[in-house]
Every structure is written in structure tokens, then in C-alpha cells.
KOLBAVO-408588 format. One record per residue (C-alpha): residue number from 1; residue in one letter; x, y, z. Coordinates in steps of 0.02 Angstrom, whole numbers. Layout:
// KOLBAVO-408588
num: NUM, residuo: A, u: X, v: Y, w: Z;
...
END
This chain:
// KOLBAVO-408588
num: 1, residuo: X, u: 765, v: 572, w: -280;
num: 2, residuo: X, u: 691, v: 704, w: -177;
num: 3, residuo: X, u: 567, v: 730, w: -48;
num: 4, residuo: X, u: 424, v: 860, w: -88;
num: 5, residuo: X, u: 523, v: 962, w: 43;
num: 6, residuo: X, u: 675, v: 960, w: -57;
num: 7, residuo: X, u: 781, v: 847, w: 54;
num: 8, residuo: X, u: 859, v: 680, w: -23;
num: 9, residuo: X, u: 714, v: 528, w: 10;
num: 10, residuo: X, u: 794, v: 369, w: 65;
num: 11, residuo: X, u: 743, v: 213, w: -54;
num: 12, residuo: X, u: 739, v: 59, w: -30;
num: 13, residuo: X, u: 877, v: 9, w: -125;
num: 14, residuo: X, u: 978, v: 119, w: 1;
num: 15, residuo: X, u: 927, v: 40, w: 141;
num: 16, residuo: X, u: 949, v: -133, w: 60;
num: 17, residuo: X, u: 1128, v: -96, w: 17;
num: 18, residuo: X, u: 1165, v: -12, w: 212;
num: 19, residuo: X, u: 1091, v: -200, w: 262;
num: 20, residuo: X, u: 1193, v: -299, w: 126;
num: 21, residuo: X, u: 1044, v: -373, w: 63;
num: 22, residuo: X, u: 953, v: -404, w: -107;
num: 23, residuo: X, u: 808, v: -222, w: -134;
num: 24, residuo: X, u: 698, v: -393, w: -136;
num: 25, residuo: X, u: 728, v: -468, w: 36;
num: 26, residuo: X, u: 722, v: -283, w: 97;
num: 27, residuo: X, u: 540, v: -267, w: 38;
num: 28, residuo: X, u: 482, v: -415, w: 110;
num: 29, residuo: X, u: 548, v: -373, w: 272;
num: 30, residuo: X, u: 479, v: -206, w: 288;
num: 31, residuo: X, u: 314, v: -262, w: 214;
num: 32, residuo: X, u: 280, v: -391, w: 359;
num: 33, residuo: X, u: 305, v: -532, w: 208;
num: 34, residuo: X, u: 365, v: -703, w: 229;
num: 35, residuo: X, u: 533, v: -771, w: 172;
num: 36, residuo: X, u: 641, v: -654, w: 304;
num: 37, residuo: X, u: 731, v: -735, w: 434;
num: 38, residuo: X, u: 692, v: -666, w: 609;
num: 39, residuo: X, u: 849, v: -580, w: 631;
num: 40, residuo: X, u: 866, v: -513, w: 451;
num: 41, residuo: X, u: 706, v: -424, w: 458;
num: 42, residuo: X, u: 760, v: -354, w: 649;
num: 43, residuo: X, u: 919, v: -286, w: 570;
num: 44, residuo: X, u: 835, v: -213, w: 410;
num: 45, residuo: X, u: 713, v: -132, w: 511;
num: 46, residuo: X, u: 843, v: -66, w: 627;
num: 47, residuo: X, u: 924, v: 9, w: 483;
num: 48, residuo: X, u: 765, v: 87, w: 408;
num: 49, residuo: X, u: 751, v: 167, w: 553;
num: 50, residuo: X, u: 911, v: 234, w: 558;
num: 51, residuo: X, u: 915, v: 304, w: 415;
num: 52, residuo: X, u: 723, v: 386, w: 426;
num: 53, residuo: X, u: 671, v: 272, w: 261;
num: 54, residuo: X, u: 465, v: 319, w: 233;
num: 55, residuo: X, u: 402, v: 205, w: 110;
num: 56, residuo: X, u: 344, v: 313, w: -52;
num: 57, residuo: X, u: 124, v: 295, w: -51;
num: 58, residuo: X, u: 115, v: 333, w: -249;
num: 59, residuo: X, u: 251, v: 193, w: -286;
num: 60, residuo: X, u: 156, v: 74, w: -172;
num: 61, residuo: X, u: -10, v: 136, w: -264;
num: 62, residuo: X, u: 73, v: 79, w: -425;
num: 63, residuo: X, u: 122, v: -67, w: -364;
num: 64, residuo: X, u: -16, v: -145, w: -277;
num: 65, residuo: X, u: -163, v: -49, w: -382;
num: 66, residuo: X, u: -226, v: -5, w: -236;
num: 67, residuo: X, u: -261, v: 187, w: -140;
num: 68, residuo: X, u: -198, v: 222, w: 44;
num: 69, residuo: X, u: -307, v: 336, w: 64;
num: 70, residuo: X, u: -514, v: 348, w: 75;
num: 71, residuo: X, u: -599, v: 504, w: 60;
num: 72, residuo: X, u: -734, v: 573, w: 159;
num: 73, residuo: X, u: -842, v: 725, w: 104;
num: 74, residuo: X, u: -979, v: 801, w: 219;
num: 75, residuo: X, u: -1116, v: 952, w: 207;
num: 76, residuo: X, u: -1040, v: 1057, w: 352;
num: 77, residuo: X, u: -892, v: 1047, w: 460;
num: 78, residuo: X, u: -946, v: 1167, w: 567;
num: 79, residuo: X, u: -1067, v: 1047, w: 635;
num: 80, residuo: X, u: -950, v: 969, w: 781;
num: 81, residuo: X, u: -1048, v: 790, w: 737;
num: 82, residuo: X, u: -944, v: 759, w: 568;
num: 83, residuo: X, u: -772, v: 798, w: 661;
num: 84, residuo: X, u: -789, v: 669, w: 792;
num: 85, residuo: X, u: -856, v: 563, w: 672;
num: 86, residuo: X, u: -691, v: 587, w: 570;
num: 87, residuo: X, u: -587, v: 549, w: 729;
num: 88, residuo: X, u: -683, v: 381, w: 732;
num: 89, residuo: X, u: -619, v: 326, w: 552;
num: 90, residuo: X, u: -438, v: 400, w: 572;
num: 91, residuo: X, u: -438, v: 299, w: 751;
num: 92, residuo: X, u: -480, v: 128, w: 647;
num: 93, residuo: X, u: -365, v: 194, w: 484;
num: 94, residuo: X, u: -205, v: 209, w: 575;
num: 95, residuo: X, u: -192, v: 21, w: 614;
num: 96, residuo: X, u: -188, v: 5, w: 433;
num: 97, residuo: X, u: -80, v: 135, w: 395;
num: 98, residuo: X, u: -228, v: 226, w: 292;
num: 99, residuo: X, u: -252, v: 425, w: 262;
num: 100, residuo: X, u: -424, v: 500, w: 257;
num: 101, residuo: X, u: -438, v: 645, w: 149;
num: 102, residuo: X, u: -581, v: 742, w: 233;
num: 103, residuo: X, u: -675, v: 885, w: 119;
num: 104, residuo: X, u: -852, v: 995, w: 166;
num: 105, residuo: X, u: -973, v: 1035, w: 35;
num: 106, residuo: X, u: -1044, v: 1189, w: 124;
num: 107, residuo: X, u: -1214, v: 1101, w: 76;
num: 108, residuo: X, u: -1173, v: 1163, w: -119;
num: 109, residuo: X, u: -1213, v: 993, w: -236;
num: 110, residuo: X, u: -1109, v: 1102, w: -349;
num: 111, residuo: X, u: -960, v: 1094, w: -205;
num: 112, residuo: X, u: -997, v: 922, w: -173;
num: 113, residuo: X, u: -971, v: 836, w: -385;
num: 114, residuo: X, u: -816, v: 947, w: -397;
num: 115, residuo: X, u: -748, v: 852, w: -223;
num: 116, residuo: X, u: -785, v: 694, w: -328;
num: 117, residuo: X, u: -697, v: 724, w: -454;
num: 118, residuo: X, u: -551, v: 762, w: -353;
num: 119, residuo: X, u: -530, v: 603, w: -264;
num: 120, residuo: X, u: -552, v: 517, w: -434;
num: 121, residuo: X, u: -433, v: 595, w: -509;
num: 122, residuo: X, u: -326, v: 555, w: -371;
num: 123, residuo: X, u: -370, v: 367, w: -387;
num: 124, residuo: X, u: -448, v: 371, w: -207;
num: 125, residuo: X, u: -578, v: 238, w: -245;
num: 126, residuo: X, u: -683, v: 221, w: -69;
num: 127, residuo: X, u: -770, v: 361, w: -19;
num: 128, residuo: X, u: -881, v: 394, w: 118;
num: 129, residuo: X, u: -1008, v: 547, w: 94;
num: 130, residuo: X, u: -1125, v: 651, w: 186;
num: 131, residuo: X, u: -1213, v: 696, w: 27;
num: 132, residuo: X, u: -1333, v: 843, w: -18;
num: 133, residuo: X, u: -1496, v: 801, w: -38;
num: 134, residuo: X, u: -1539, v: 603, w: -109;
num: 135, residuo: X, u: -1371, v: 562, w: -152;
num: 136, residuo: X, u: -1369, v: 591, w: -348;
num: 137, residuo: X, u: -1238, v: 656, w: -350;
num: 138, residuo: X, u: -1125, v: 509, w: -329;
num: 139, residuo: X, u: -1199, v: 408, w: -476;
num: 140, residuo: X, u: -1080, v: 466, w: -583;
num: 141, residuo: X, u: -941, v: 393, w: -465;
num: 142, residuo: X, u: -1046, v: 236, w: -435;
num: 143, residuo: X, u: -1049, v: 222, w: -651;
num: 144, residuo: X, u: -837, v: 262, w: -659;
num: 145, residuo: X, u: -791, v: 161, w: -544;
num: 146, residuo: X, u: -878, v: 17, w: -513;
num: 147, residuo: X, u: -780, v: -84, w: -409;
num: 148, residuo: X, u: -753, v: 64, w: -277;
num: 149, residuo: X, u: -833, v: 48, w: -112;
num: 150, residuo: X, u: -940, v: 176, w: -52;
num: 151, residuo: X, u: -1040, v: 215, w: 105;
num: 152, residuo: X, u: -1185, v: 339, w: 129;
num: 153, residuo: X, u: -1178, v: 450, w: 304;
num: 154, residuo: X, u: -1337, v: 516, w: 384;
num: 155, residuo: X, u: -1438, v: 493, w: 222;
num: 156, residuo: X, u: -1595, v: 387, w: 205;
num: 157, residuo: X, u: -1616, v: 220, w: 155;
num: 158, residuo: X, u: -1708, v: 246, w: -11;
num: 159, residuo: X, u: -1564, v: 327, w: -86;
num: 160, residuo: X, u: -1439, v: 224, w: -204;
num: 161, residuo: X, u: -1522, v: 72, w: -117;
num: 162, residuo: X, u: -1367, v: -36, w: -179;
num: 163, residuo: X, u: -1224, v: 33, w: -74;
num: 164, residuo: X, u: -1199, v: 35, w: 124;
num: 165, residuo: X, u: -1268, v: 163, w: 242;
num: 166, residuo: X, u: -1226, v: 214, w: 406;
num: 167, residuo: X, u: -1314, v: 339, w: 507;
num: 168, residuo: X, u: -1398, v: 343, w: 704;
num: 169, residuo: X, u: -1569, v: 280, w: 707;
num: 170, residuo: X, u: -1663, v: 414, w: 636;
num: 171, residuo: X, u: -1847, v: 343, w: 650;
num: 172, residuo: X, u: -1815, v: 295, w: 833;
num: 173, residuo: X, u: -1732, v: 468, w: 871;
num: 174, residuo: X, u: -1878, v: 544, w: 807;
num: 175, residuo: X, u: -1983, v: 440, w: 903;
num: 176, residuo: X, u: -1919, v: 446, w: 1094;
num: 177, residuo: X, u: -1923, v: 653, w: 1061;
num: 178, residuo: X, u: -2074, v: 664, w: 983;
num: 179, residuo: X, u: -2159, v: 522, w: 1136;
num: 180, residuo: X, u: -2053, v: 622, w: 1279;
num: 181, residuo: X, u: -2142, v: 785, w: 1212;
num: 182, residuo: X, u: -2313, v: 711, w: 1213;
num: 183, residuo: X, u: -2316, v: 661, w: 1379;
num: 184, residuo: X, u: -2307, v: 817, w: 1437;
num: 185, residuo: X, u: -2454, v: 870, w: 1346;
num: 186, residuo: X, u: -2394, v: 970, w: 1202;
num: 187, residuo: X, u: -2489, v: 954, w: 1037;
num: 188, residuo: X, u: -2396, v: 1119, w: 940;
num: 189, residuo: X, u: -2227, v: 1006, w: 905;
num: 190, residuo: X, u: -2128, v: 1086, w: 769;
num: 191, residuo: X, u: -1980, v: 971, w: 686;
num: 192, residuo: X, u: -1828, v: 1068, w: 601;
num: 193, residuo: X, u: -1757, v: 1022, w: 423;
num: 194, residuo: X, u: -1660, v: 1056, w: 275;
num: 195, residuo: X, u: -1760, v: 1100, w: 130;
num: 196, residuo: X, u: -1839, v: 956, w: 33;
num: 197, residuo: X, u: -1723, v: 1007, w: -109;
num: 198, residuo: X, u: -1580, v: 955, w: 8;
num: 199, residuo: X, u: -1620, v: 843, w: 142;
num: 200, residuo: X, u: -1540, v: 683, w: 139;
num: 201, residuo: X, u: -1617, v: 615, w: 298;
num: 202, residuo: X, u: -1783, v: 634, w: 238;
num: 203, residuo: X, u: -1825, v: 461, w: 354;
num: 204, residuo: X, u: -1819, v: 581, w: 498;
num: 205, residuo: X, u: -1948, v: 686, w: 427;
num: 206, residuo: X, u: -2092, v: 563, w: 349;
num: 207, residuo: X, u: -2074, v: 477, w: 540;
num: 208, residuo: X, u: -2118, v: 639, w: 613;
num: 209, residuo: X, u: -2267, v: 662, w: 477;
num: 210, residuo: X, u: -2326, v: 472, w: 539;
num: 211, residuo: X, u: -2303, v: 523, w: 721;
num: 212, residuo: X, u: -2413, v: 671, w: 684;
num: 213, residuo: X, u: -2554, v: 586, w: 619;
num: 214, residuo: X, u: -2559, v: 454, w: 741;
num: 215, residuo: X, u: -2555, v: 563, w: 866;
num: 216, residuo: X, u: -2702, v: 672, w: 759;
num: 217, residuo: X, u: -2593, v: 829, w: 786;
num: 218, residuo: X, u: -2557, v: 957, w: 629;
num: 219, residuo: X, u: -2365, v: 943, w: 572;
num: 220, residuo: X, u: -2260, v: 1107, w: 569;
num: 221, residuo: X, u: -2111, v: 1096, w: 476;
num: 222, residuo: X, u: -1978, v: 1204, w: 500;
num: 223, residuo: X, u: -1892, v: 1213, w: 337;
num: 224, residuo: X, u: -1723, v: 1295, w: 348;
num: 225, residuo: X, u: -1564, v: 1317, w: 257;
num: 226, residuo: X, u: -1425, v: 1229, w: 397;
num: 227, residuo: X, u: -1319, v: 1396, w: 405;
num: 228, residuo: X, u: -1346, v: 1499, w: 557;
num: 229, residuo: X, u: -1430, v: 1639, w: 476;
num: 230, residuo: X, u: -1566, v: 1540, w: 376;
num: 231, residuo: X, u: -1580, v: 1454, w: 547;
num: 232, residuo: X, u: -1619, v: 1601, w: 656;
num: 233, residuo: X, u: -1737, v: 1680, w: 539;
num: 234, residuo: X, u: -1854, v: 1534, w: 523;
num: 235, residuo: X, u: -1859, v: 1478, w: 696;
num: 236, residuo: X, u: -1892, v: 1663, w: 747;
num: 237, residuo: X, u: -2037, v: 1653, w: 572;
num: 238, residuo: X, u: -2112, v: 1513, w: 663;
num: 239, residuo: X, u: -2123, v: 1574, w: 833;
num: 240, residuo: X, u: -2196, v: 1740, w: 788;
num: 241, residuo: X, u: -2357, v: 1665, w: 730;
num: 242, residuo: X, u: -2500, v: 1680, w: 825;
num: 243, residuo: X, u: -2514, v: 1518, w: 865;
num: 244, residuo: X, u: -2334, v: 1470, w: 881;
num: 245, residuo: X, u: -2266, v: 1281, w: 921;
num: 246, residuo: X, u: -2242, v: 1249, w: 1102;
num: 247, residuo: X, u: -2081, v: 1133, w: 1069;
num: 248, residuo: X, u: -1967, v: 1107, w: 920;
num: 249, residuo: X, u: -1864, v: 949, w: 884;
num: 250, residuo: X, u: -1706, v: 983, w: 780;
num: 251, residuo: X, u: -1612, v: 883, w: 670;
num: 252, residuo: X, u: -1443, v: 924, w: 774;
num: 253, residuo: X, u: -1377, v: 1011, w: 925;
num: 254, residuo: X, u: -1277, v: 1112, w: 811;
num: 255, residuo: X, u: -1451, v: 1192, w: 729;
num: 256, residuo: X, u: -1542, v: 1174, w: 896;
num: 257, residuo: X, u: -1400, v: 1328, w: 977;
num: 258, residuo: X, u: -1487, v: 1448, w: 869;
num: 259, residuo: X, u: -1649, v: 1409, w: 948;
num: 260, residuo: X, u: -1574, v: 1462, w: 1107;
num: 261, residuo: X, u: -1515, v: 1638, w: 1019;
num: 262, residuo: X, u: -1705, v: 1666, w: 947;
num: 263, residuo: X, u: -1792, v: 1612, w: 1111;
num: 264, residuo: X, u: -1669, v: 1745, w: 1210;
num: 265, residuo: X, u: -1707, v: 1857, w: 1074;
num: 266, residuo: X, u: -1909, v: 1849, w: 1105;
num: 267, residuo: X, u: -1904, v: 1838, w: 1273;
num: 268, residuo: X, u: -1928, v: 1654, w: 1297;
num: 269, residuo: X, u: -1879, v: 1526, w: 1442;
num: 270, residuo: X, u: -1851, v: 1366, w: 1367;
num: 271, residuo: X, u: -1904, v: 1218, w: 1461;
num: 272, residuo: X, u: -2037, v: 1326, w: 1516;
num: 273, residuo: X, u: -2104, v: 1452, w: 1364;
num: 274, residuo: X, u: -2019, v: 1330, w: 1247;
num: 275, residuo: X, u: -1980, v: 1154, w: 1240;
num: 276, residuo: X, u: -1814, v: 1091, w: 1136;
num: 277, residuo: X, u: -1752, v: 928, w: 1099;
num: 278, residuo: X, u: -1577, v: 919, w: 999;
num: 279, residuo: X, u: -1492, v: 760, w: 907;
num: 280, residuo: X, u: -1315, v: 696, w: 939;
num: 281, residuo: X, u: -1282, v: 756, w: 1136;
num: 282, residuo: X, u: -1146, v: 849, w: 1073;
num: 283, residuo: X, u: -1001, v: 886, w: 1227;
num: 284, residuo: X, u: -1054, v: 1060, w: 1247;
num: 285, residuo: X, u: -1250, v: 1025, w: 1257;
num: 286, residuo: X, u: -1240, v: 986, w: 1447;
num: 287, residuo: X, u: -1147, v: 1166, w: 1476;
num: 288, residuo: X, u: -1299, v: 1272, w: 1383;
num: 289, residuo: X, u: -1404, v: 1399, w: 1478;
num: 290, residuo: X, u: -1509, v: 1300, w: 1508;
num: 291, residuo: X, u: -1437, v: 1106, w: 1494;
num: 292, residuo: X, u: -1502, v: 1034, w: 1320;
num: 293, residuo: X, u: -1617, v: 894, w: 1300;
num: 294, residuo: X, u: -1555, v: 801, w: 1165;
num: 295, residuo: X, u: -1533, v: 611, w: 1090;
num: 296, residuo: X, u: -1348, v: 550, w: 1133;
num: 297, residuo: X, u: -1284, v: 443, w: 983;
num: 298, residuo: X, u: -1089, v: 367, w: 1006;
num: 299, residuo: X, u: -1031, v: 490, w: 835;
num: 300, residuo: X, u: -845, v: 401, w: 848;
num: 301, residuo: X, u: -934, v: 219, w: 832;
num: 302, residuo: X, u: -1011, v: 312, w: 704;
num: 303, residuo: X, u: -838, v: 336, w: 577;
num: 304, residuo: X, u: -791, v: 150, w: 625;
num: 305, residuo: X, u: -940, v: 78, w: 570;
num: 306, residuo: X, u: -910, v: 199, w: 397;
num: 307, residuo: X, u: -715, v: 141, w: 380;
num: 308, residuo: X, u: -794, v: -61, w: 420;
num: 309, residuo: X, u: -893, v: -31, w: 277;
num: 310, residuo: X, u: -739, v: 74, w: 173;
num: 311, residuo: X, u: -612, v: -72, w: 212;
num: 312, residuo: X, u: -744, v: -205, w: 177;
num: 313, residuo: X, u: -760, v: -299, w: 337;
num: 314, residuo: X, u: -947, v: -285, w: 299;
num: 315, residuo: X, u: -1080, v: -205, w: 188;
num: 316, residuo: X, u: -1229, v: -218, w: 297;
num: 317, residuo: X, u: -1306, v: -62, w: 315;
num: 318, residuo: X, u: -1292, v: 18, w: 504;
num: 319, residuo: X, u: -1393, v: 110, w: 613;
num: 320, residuo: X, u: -1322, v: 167, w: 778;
num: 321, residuo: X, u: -1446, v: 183, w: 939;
num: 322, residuo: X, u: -1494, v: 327, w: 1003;
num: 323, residuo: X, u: -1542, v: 378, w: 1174;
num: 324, residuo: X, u: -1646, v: 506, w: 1234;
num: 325, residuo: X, u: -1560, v: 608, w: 1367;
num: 326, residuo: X, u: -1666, v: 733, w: 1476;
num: 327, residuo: X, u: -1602, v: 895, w: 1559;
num: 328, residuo: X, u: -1699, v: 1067, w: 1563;
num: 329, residuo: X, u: -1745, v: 1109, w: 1396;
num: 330, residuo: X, u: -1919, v: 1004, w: 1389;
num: 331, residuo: X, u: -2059, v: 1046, w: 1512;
num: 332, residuo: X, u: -2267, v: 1072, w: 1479;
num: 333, residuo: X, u: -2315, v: 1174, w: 1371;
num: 334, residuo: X, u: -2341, v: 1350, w: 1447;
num: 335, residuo: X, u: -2545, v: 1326, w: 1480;
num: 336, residuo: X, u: -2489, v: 1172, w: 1598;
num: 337, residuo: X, u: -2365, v: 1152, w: 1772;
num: 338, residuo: X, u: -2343, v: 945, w: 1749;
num: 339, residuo: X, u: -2193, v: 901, w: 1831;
num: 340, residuo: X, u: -2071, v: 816, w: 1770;
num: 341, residuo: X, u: -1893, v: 778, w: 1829;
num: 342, residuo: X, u: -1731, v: 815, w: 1734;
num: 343, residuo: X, u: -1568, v: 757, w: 1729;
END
């Protein structure tokens, strides 16, 4: 039997024999199971070791029916939120010895079904998605596999009520940005999306609309496709009007850097032409031209709380606090000098 490298796998019968033991007590012994004496299991081990034995996952698969590995599929990797959101599952997944496959959808639904079908055809039964849009794509999944586990990311509640979602606290994100602009007086406050067509955290967007009104200010939306060239061109649409918003709040620092290109590009000082609020307090945010205010949200506590609900350990659904951070990006709008201190 051979490696997918070529090379000659050690089995288990192997190292059973090198032990002069029964394939049987060998198992149980490097399984962690009962019914091996202290020093058997030490010497099996040792010799397991010795001899580079990797247990084989498909045979295990087989065996126990069940997949050592979960998938996770998001709408853009580019976005530096998803990857240290990933680094918070694989942290909790190696104590348990489990693989994440990781795939991005490039915000195609299209992309995102064919990803799907993938993992189920590769038996990977929990899957944790970043989905496109309201989630319909993964009804067919739901239907096909029905005892599967599976955990909505950043994607509002109303979608496939049934099944666990994790995301930051979108309505109180919204909130502290949309109260922090306020008090400096602006009424103009734009709020940047996906399309209706595919925005998942549509949450974010209706608490904006109720902010709006109770505020008796007129929305502007900012609908945009999340790639940087969509993004550019509509933030530069919107602030070419003739009565342009004084302040935008994104849906991410990752879209919020193109407002920084645009404003550059028109000649405008943010903080003080401008106003910006991001979403996540991403690690480069602080080291922008100028510092970015933004909502800080722990993105690692994040992929735990996903692989919690992946594993099991719960099915409540999770929303992780958010806090508003200032630095130099927010300021009056330009008809007023209020000051206000930043970080």
C-alpha cells in the first residue's frame, strides 16, 4: 500500500506486528481506547512513532461513518475578515484532529452550489457558509443531507430560520456608527451594500432604514457590487451629486479602503470633507492615511463560535459584540468645526 506520494504507507497491522501485539490491541491504543495497559499503549505508541505510522482519514471515514473534515465556503477571500476567521476554526479543529476545507465563491451563487456539491460528494457533511444572497442556495444540501450540521456566517436571521447563525452584531454595529455620526451633526449619512440580489446581511441594512426614519433623515444607499471596481465607481457616483452624503458607513474595512482611493481621487480630506466608519477593525485600519474609524469585532472568536456550532457543542445562534472604535476618519460635517476627540 502506497502513499499518494508513492512511498510505502505504514499500516497498522505493521506496527502491530513491530509491537508483537494483536492489529486489535494496536487500534485501541492509538485511538486513546480502553482495554490497553499503560505500558502497552507507551510502547505501541513509541513504535508508531518510529516507524512514521499516519493513520489513513478515508479508512477511518469508513469505519466510523463519520468526515474529518468540515468545509467552509465564503463570498471573498480577499476580504482579510474571512481569513482570520478561518484561523479561529483551524485553532479549535486541531485539538480534534479535524481539517477544514476552505473554498471562496467570488460572490457567484453559480460558484457557490458547485462548492456544494463538492464537499458532498466528498462526504464532508458540516459545512459552514458565507452564502450569496438569502442562503438558498444551501437548501438543496439541507434536503440531501439531513442530518448534517450547518452554520450560516454573516447572513441574517430570516434566512433558513432552522439552522445556526453566527455573525457580529449587525443591528448594534449599525447603530453605535450611525449614533457616533449624528452627534456630530451630520444628516447626509450614506450606508454601503451589496446589491439586494446578493446581500445576505440584509439586518444591517433595514436597521439603517429604521435609524433613518427615526432620526427623520432621507436614506442613501450605496448599492455596490463588493469587488474593488464596482466599489470605486459607486462611491465616486454618490459623491459627485450635488448634494453628496457627508459620511458613509460601510459594511467592511475591506470596502471602506476604496473610499479612501475615491476621496483622494476628488480631492477630499476625510474626517474633515468626509466622514467614514468601517466594520471589523481590521489590523491594518489603524495604519491608514488617515487612522480608520471602524467597529472592532474579535473575527477569530468569530470561527470558534462557527466550529462550536460545526462540532455540536451548541446550536444557539451567536452574535459577537461589536465596539465602536474612534480615530480620524469621523468629524462634522464640512458646514460645522464641533470638536471631537479621537483615538
Amino acid at each position: 500500500m502506497k502513499d499518494r506520494n508513492g512511498k510505502s504507507r505504514v499500516t497498522l497491522k505493521m506496527v502491530a506486528s513491530a509491537a508483537g501485539v494483536s492489529p486489535t490491541l494496536a487500534s485501541f491504543a492509538l485511538n486513546d481506547k480502553a482495554g490497553v495497559s499503560p505500558k502497552n499503549r507507551a510502547e505501541i505508541l513509541r513504535i508508531a512513532g518510529e516507524l512514521g505510522y499516519q493513520p489513513d482519514p478515508l479508512a477511518r471515514e469508513l469505519r466510523t461513518g463519520k468526515a474529518q473534515m468540515f468545509g467552509f465556503i465564503v463570498r471573498n477571500f480577499a476580504n482579510p475578515f474571512f481569513n482570520d476567521v478561518l484561523t479561529g476554526m483551524q485553532e479549535a479543529a486541531v485539538q480534534d484532529d479535524i481539517t477544514i476545507i476552505a473554498m471562496d465563491s467570488h460572490y457567484s451563487q453559480d460558484r457557490e452550489i458547485s462548492h456544494i456539491r463538492k464537499l458532498s460528494s466528498r462526504r464532508i457533511t458540516n459545512l459552514a457558509i458565507a452564502p450569496v444572497g438569502a442562503a438558498e442556495s444551501v437548501l438543496p444540501w439541507s434536503k440531501s443531507t439531513p442530518h448534517s450540521r450547518l452554520v450560516l456566517v454573516n447572513s441574517s436571521i430570516e434566512s433558513e430560520s432552522s439552522v445556526a447563525h453566527v455573525s457580529p452584531d449587525a443591528v448594534s454595529a449599525v447603530t453605535q456608527a450611525f449614533e457616533h455620526l449624528r452627534e456630530f451633526g451630520h444628516e447626509r449619512i450614506a450606508f454601503l451594500s451589496a446589491p439586494p440580489g446578493i446581500m445576505s446581511d440584509a439586518d444591517r441594512y433595514f436597521a439603517y432604514e429604521e435609524l433613518c426614519k427615526a432620526h427623520r433623515v432621507a436614506p442613501c444607499a450605496i448599492f455596490t457590487p463588493l469587488e474593488a471596481g464596482g466599489i470605486a465607481h459607486n462611491i465616486e457616483q454618490a459623491l459627485s451629486k450635488p448634494e453628496p452624503p457627508t459620511a458613509i458607513i460601510t459594511n467592511s474595512d475591506f470596502s471602506a479602503q476604496y473610499v479612501y482611493v475615491v476621496a483622494r481621487k476628488l480631492g477630499l480630506a476625510l474626517g474633515r470633507d468626509l466622514s467614514l466608519v468601517g466594520h471589523d477593525d481590521l489590523d491594518t485600519s489603524r495604519l491608514f492615511d488617515p487612522p480608520m474609524t471602524t467597529l472592532r469585532v474579535d473575527r477569530r472568536q468569530l470561527g470558534r463560535e462557527i466550529y462550536a456550532r460545526l462540532t455540536g457543542t451548541t446550536t444557539a445562534d451567536h452574535r459577537e459584540p461589536v465596539q465602536l472604535i474612534v480615530r480620524a476618519t469621523t468629524g462634522p460635517p464640512p458646514s460645522r468645526n464641533t470638536p471631537h476627540a479621537k483615538e
